[in-house]
C-alpha positions as CSV (number, residue, x, y, z in Angstrom):
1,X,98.3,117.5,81.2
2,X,97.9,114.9,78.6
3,X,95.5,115.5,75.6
4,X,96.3,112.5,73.7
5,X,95.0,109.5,74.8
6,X,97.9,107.5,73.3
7,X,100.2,109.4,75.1
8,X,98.7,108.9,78.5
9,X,98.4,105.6,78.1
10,X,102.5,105.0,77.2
11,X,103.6,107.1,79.9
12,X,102.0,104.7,82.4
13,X,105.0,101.8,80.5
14,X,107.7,104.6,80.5
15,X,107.3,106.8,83.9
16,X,107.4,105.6,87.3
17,X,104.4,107.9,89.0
18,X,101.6,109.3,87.1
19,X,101.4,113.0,86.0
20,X,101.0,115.8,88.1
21,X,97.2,117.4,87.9
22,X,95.8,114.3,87.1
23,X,92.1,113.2,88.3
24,X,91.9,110.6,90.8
25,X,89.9,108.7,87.5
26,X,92.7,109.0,85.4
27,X,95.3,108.0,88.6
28,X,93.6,104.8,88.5
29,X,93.6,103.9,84.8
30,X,97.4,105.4,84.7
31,X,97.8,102.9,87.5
32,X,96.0,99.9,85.9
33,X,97.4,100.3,82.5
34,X,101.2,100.3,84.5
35,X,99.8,97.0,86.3
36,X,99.9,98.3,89.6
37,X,96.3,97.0,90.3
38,X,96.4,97.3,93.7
39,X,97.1,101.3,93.6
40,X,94.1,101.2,90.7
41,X,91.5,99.5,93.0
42,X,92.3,101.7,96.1
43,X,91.9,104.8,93.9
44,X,88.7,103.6,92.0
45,X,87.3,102.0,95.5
46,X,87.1,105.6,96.5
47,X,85.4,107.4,93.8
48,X,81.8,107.8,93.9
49,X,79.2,107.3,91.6
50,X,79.3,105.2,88.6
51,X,82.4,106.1,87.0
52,X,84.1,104.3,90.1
53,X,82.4,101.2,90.0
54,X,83.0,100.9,86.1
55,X,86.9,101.5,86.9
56,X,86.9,99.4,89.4
């Protein structure tokens, strides 16, 4: 599990699949920031509340 933000973020340039034990939240942001937008939107179309529709 990541602590450092940073770090979180450059493993979504580096690594092919985001980290194990992730929340579906950070999925999508891994998956934004590694510019697979499509992966980002289905994940963030699917949370509820309003912490999906700011990710998305």
């Amino acid at each position: 599990m990541f602590t450092d933000v940073d770090a979180f973020l450059k493993s979504a340039l580096e690594e092919s699949s985001p980290p194990d034990g992730i929340s579906s939240a950070a999925e999508a942001i891994w998956h934004a920031k590694a510019g697979n937008w499509e992966a980002s939107h289905d994940i963030a179309q699917d949370l509820p509340g309003s912490l999906g529709s700011w990710i998305h």
